[in-house]
C-alpha positions as CSV (number, residue, x, y, z in Angstrom):
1,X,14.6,6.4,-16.6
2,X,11.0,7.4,-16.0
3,X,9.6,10.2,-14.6
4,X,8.1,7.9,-11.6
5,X,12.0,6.5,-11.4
6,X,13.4,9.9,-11.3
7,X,11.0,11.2,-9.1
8,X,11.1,8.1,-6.5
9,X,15.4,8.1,-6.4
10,X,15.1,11.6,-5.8
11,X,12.9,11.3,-2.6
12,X,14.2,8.2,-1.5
13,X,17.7,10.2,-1.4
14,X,16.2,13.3,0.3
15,X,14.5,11.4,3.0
16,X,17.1,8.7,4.0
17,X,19.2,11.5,4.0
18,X,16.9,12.8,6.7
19,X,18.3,11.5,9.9
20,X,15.1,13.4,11.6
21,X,12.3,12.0,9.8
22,X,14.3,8.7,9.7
23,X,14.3,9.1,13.2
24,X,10.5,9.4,14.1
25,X,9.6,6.8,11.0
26,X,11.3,3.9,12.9
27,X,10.3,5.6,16.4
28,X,6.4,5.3,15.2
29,X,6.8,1.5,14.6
30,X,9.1,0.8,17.1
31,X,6.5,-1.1,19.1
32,X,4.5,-2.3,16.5
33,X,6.2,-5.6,16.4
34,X,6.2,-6.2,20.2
35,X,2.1,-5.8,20.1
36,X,1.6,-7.5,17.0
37,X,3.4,-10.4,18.8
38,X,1.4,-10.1,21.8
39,X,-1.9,-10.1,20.5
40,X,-0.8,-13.0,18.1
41,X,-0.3,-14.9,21.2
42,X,-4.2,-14.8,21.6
43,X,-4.9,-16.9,18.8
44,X,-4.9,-20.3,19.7
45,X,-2.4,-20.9,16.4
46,X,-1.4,-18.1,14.5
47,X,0.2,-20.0,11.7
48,X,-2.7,-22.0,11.2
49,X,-4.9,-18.8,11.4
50,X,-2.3,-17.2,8.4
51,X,-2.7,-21.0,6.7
52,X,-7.1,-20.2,7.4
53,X,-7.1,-17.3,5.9
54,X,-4.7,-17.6,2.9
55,X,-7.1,-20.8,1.9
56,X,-10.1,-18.7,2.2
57,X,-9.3,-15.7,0.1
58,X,-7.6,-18.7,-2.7
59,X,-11.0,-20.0,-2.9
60,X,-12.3,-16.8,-3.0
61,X,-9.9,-15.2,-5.7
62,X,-10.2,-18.7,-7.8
63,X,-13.7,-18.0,-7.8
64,X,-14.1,-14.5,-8.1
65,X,-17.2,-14.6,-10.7
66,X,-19.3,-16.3,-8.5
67,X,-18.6,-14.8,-5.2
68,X,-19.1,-11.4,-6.6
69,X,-22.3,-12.8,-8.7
70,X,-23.9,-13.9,-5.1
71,X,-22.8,-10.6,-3.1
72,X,-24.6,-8.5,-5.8
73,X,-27.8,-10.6,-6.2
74,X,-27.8,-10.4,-2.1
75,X,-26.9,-6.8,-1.4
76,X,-29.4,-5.4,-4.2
77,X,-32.2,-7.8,-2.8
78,X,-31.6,-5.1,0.4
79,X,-31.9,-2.2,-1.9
80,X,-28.7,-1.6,-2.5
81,X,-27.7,0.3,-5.9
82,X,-24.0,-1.4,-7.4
83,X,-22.2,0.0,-9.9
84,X,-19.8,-2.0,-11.8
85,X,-16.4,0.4,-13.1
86,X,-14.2,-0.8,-15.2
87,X,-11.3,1.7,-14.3
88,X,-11.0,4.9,-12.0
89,X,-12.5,7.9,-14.9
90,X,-15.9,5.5,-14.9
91,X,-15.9,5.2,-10.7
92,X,-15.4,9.0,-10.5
93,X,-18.0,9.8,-13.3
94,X,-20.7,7.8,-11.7
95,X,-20.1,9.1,-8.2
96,X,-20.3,12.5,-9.2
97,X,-23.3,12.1,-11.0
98,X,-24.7,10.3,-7.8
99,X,-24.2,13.7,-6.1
100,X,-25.6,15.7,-9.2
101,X,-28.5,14.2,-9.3
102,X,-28.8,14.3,-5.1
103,X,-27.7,17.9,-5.2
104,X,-25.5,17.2,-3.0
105,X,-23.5,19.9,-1.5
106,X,-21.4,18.8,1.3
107,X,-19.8,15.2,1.2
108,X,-17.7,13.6,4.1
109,X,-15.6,10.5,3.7
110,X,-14.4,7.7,5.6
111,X,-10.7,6.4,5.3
112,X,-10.6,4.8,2.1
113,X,-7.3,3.7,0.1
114,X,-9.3,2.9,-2.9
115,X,-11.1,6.5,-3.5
116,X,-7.2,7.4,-2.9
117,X,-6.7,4.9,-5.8
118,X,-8.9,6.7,-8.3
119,X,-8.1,9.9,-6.9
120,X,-11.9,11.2,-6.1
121,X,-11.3,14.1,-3.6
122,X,-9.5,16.2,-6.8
123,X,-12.6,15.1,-9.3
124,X,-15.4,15.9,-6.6
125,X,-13.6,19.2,-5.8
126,X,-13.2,20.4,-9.3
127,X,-17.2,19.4,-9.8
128,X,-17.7,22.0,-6.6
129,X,-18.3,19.9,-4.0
130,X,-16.7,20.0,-0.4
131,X,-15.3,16.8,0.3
132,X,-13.8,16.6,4.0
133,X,-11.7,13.6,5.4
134,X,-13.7,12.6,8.2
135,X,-9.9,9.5,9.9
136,X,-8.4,11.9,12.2
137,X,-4.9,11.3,10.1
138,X,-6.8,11.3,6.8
139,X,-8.1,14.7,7.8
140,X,-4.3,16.1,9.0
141,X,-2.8,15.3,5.8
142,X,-5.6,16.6,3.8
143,X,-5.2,20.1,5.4
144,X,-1.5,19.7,4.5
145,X,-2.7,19.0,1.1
146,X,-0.3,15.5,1.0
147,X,-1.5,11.9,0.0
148,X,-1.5,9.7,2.8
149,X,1.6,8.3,4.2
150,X,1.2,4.8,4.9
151,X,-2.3,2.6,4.7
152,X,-3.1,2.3,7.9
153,X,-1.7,5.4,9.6
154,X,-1.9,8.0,7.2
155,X,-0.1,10.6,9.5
156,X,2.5,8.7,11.2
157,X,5.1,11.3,10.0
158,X,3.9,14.3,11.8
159,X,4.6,15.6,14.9
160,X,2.2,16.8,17.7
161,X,4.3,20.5,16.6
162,X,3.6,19.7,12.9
163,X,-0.3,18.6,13.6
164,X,-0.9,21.8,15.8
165,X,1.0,24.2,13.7
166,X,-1.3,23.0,10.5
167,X,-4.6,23.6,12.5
168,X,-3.6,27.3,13.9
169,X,-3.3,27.9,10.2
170,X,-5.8,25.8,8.4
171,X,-8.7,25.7,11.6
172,X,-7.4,28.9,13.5
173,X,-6.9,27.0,16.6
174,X,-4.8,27.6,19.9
175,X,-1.4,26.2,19.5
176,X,-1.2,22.9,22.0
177,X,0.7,20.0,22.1
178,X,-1.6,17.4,23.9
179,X,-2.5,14.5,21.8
180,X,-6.3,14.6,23.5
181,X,-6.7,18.2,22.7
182,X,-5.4,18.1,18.9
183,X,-8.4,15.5,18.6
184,X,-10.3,17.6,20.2
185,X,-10.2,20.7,17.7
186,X,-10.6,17.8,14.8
187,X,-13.9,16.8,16.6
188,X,-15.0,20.0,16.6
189,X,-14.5,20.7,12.7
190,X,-15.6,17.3,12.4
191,X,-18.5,17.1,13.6
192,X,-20.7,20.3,12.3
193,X,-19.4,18.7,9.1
194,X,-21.5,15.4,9.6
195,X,-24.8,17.7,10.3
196,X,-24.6,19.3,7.3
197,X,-23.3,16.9,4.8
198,X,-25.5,15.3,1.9
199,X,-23.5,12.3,1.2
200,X,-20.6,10.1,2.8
201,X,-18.3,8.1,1.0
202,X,-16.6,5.0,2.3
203,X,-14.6,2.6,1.6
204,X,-14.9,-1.5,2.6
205,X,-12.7,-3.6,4.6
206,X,-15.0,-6.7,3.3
207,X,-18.3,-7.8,1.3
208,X,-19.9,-10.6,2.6
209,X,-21.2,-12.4,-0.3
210,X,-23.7,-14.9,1.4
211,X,-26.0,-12.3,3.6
212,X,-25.3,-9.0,1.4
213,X,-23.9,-6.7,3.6
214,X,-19.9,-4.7,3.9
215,X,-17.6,-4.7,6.8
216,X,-16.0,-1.6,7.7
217,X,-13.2,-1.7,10.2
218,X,-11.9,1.7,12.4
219,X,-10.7,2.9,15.4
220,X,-12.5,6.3,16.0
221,X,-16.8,6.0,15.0
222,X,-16.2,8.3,12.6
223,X,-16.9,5.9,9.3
224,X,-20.2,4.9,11.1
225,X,-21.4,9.0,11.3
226,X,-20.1,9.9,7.9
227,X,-22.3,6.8,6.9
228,X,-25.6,6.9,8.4
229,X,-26.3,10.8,9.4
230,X,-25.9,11.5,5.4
231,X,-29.0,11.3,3.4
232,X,-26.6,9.3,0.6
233,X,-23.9,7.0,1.1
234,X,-21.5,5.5,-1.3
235,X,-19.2,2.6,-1.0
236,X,-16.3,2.6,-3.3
237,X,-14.8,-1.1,-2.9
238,X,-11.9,-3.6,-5.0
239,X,-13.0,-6.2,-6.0
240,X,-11.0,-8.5,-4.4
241,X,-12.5,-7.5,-0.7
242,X,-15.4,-10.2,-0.7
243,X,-15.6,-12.4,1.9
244,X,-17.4,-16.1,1.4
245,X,-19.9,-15.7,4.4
246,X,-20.1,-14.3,8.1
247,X,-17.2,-17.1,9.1
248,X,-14.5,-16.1,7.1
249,X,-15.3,-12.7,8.6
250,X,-14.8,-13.6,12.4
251,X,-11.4,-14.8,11.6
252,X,-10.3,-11.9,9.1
253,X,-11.5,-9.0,11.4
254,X,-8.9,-9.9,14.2
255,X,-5.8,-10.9,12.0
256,X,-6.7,-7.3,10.6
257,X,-6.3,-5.4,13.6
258,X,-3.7,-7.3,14.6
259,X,-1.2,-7.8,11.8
260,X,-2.3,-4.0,10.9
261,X,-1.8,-2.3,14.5
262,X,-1.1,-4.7,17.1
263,X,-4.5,-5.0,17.9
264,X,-6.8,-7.4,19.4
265,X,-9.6,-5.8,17.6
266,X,-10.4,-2.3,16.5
267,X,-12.8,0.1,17.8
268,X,-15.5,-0.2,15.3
269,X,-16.3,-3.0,13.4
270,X,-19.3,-2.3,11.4
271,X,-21.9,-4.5,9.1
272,X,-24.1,-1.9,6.3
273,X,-26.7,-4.0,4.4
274,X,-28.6,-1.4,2.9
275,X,-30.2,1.7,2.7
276,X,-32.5,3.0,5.3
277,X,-36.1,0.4,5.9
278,X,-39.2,1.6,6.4
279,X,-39.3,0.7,10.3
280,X,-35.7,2.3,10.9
281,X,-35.1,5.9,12.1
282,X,-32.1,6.7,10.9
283,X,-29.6,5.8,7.9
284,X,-29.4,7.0,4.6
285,X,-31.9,7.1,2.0
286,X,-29.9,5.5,-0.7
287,X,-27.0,3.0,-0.7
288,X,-24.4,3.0,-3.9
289,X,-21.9,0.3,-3.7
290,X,-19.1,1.2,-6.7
291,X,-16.8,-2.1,-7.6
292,X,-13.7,-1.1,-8.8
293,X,-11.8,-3.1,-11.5
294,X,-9.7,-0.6,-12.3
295,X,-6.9,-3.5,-13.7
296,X,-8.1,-5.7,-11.2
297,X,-8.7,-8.4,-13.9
298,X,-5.4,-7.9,-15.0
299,X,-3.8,-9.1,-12.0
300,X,-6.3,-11.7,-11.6
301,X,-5.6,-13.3,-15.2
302,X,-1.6,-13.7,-14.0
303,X,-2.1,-16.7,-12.5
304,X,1.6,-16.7,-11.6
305,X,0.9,-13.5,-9.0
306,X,-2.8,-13.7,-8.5
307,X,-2.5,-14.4,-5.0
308,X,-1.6,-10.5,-4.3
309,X,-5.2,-9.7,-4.4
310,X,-5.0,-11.9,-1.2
311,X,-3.9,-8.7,0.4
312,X,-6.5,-7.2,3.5
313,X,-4.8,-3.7,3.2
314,X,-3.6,-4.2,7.1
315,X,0.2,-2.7,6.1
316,X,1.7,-5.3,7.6
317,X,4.3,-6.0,5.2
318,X,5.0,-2.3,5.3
319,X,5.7,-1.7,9.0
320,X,8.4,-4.7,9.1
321,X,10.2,-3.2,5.2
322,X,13.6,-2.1,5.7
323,X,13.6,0.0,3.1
324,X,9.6,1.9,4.0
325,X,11.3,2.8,7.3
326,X,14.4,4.8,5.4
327,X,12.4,6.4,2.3
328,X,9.0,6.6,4.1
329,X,5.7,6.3,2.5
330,X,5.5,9.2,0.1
331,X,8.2,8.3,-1.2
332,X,6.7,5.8,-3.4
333,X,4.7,8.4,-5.5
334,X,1.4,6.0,-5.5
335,X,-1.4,5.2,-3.4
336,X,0.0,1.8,-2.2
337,X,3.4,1.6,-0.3
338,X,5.7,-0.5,1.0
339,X,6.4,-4.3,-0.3
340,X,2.5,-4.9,-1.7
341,X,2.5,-1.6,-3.7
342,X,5.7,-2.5,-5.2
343,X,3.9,-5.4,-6.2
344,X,0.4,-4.8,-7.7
345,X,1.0,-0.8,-8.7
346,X,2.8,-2.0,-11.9
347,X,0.0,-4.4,-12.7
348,X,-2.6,-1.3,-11.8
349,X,-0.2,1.5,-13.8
350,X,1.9,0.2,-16.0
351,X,4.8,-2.1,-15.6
352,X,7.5,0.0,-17.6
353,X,6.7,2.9,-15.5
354,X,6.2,1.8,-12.3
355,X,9.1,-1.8,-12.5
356,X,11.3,0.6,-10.3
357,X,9.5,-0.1,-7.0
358,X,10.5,-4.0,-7.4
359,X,14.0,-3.1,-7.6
360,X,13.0,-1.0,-4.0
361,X,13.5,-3.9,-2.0
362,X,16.4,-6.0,0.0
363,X,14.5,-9.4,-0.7
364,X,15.3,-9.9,2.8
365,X,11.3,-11.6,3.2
366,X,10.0,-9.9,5.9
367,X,7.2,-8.8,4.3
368,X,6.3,-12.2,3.5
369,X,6.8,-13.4,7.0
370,X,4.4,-10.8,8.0
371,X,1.7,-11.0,5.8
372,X,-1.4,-12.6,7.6
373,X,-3.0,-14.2,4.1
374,X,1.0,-15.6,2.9
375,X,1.3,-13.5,-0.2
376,X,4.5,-14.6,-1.8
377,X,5.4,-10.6,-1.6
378,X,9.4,-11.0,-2.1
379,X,9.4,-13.2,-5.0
380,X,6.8,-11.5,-6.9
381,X,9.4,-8.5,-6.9
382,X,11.4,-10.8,-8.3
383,X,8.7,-11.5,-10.7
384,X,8.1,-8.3,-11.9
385,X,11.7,-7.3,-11.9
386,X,12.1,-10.2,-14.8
387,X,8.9,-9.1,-16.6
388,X,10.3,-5.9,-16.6
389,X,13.3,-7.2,-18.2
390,X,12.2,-9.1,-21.1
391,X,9.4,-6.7,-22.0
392,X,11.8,-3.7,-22.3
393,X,15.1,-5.7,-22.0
394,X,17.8,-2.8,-21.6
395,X,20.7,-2.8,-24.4
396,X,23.1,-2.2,-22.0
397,X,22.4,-4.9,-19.4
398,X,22.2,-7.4,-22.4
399,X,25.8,-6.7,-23.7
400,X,27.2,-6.4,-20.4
401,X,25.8,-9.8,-18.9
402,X,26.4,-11.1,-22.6
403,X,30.4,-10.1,-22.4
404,X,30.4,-11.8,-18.8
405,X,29.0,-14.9,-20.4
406,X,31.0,-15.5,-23.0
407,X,33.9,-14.7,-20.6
408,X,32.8,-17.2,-17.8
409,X,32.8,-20.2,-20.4
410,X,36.1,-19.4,-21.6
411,X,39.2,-20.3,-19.1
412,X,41.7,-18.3,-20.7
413,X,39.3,-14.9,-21.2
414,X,38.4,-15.5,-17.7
415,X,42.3,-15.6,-16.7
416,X,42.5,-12.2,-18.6
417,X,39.7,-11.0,-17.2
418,X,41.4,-11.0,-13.7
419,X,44.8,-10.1,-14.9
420,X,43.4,-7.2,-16.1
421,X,41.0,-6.7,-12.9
422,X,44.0,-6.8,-10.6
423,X,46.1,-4.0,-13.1
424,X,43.1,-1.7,-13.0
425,X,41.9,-1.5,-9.5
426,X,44.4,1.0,-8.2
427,X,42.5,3.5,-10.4
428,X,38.6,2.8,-8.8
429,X,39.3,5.6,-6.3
430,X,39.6,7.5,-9.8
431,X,36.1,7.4,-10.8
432,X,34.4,7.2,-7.5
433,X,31.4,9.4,-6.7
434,X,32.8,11.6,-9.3
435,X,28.9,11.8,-10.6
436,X,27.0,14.7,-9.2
437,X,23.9,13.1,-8.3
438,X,24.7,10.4,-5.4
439,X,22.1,8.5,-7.1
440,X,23.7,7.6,-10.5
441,X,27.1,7.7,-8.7
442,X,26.9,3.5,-8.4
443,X,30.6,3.9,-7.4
444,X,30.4,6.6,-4.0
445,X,28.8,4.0,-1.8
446,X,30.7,0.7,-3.2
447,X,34.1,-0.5,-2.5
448,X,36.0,-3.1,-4.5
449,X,37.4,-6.2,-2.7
450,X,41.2,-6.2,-3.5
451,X,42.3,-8.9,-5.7
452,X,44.1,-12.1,-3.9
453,X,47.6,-11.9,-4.6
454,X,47.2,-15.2,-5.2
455,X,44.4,-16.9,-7.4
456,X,43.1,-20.2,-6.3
457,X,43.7,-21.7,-9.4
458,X,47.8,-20.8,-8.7
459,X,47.6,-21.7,-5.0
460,X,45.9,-25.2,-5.8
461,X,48.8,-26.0,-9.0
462,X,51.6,-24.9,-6.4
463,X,50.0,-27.1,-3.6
464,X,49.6,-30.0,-6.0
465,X,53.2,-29.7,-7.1
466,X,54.4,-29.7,-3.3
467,X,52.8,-33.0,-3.1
C-alpha cells in the first residue's frame, strides 16, 4: 500500500467515524440539490444545454493546439505577458521571479484551485513574500493552515464557533457568532491588505480564445480588487479552461453557477484583457498569464479519457458523491476531490500512487448524472482501476482470480468448492474483525450468506426425477 493509500483509509475511517462532522457535511449540501433543480428549471432545456456544452469543450479539447495558438496571439496583442510551464516547479519559478524582479512585497490572491495545484502559497512564502487568501473560505482555512475542503466551498466544514474561534486567535477579534459580522472582521483584514499589496494572483474560470481576454467567476468582488488595485497581476490557468469565443461563454457562465451552487448566476462575472491602457485610470501595470501543463498533455494524449478535461471545476459531481459526504474533502490528500479528482489526479501524480481514489467510489453514477459538460466520470474509475491493474497487476489478486477460474470451468472442482464452502462457514465468526485496524479487517463489516441446504443443481435432478 502507498503512503497516499495509507494515509487516505486512515482518514476516510476517522471522519466517517465522525457522526458530527458527517453530520454538518451532508447538512451543508442538503439544499444544494433542491436549488440546482430550481435554477435548472430556468433553462429552456437543460439536457440540451449539458448536450451544448459537452460539444463545445469536445471541439475545444480535439483542438486544443489551435485554440490555445489563437488565445495567445490575441491576449499578447493586448499586452499581455504568457508564460508557457510545463509542470508545477517551472509555474512557481517564474512567478516568483515575476515578484523578484517587481520587488514585490505583499501579494493577495484570488480563489484559485490551480495555484493550489502547484502549491504556490508554500514556494512564495519560503521566497519571503506575504501571500494572503483574499475568498472569504479560502482565507478561513488558510488561518487554520488546511488545504481547501472542497472546490467550490473551501470552508464548508467549519462552524460559525470554529470560524470565530480561529479569528480571536489568528486576527484578535471579539468572539461572535453572526455570519454578517464573521465577514465583517475578514473585510477588515482584507481590505488594508489590497492597499498595500504589489501583486495579485488569480486564477481563470475561462480564456476566450477569439477576443483575448479571461473570465473569472465569484460571489464576493474580491477577485476583481486583488486584480486591479495591485500594480502586477498574474493569472495562473490549465490549459484546458479556453473557451472558443464570447458564445460558448454565455452558456458556460450559468451552467457554472448553477451545477456548482444552485445558482442562477454568481456575483461577479468578470472579463480581464490586459494590462492597464494608456487612457485607463486604474488596473495593473503588467498582466502575466501562466498556462499550466503540468501533465495536462498526458491526459489529453489518452484519448480513451480525454474528455475529463471537459471538467469547469463547478464541484458538481462532488456535492451529489456518496462517498465525499462520509470522508469529506480532505480526506482525499490532493487538491482535487470528490469523483473528478479520483479521476484526473492519477493522470496529474502518478497512477500507482494515487489508483486508490478509483477504488473510492460506489459506481452508483451520480456524478455523471450531475456533471453539466457529460464527463463519463464513473466509468473512467473503472478505467483507471484496470490500468492500475495491468501496470502493477497484484500477485495475489492474479492467483486468487486464477484458482476461481480454473474452478468455475470445472463442474466437479466447482461441486467441491461448495462442499467445502458449506463445511467451513460455521468458523467465519472465527476470523472476523480479528485485525486491529478496521480497515484491513475485510471480514468486521461483511457477513456470509448461509449456504442453501439445498443446491440448485440437487433441487432441479430431484424435481426432474419427480416427473
Amino acid at each position: 500500500m502507498t503512503t497516499a493509500a495509507r494515509q487516505f483509509k486512515g482518514e476516510a475511517t476517522r471522519y466517517t467515524g465522525d457522526l458530527t462532522h458527517r453530520h454538518w457535511i451532508q447538512k451543508a449540501l442538503s439544499g444544494y440539490e433542491v436549488k440546482r433543480d430550481e435554477n435548472k428549471g430556468r433553462f429552456q432545456d437543460w439536457e440540451s444545454a449539458r448536450q451544448a456544452a459537452a460539444q463545445i469543450k469536445y471541439e475545444v479539447i480535439n483542438h486544443l493546439d489551435q485554440y490555445l495558438a489563437q488565445f495567445v496571439k490575441n491576449i499578447e496583442a493586448r499586452g499581455a505577458v504568457v508564460f508557457w510551464a510545463s509542470d508545477a516547479q517551472e509555474a512557481r519559478d517564474y512567478i516568483v521571479e515575476v515578484a523578484r524582479k517587481n520587488q514585490v512585497r505583499s501579494i493577495v490572491k484570488s480563489k484559485s484551485m490551480t495555484t493550489e495545484e502547484i502549491h504556490l502559497n508554500p514556494a512564495l512564502q519560503s521566497a519571503g513574500f506575504e501571500v494572503v487568501e483574499t475568498d472569504l473560505g479560502e482565507f478561513i482555512v488558510q488561518l487554520r493552515d488546511e488545504a481547501p475542503y472542497h472546490l467550490v466551498f473551501p470552508a464548508m466544514h467549519l462552524t460559525r464557533d470554529q470560524i470565530s474561534e480561529i479569528f480571536q486567535q489568528k486576527l484578535g477579534a471579539a468572539p461572535v457568532k453572526d455570519p454578517e459580522q464573521l465577514t465583517m472582521i475578514a473585510r477588515g483584514v482584507m481590505r488594508q491588505k489590497f492597499c498595500q499589496a504589489d501583486m495579485g494572483i488569480s486564477g481563470v474560470n475561462f480564456g476566450v480564445a477569439d477576443t483575448g481576454m479571461i473570465s473569472i467567476t465569484e460571489n464576493e468582488g474580491n477577485a476583481r480588487l486583488s486584480t486591479s488595485l495591485p500594480r502586477v497581476h498574474v493569472a495562473v490557468m490549465g490549459l484546458e479552461k479556453i473557451m472558443r469565443s464570447m458564445d460558448d461563454l454565455a452558456l458556460f457562465l450559468p451552467m457554472l453557477a448553477t451545477a456548482g451552487a444552485g445558482q442562477l448566476i454568481s456575483g461577479y462575472n468578470t472579463l480581464y484583457a490586459g494590462p492597464r491602457a494608456a487612457d485607463e485610470c486604474d488596473g495593473p501595470q503588467q498582466f502575466h498569464i501562466v498556462l499550466l501543463d503540468n501533465g495536462r498533455t498526458r491526459l489529453l494524449a489518452d484519448a480513451e479519457q480525454r474528455d475529463a478535461l471537459h471538467c469547469i471545476r463547478c464541484g458538481a459531481c462532488l456535492n451529489v458523491c456518496p462517498i465525499f459526504r462520509n470522508v469529506g474533502g480532505h480526506s482525499y490528500g490532493t487538491t482535487y476531490q470528490g469523483p473528478i479528482g479520483s479521476v484526473i489526479t492519477p493522470h496529474l501524480r502518478g497512477l500507482l500512487e494515487w489508483k486508490h481514489l478509483s477504488f473510492a467510489s460506489s459506481l452508483c453514477g451520480a456524478c455523471t448524472q450531475a456533471c453539466p459538460v457529460k464527463i463519463d466520470l464513473h466509468h473512467h474509475l473503472l478505467q483507471n482501476r484496470r490500468n492500475a491493474t495491468q501496470a502493477h497487476p497484484s500477485w495475489l489478486e492474479r492467483l486468487m482470480f486464477g484458482a476461481f477460474s480454473i474452478v468455475m470451468r470445472r463442474a466437479a472442482l466447482y461441486r467441491l468448492a461448495m462442499f467445502m464452502g458449506k463445511l467451513f462457514q460455521p468458523l467465519h465468526p472465527l476470523v472476523k474483525g480479528t485485525a486491529v485496524d478496521p480497515v484491513k479487517a475485510w471480514t468486521r463489516t461483511r457477513e456470509t450468506p448461509p449456504f442453501a441446504k439445498t443446491s440448485f443443481r440437487s433441487w432441479w435432478r430431484d424435481q426432474q426425477k419427480g416427473a
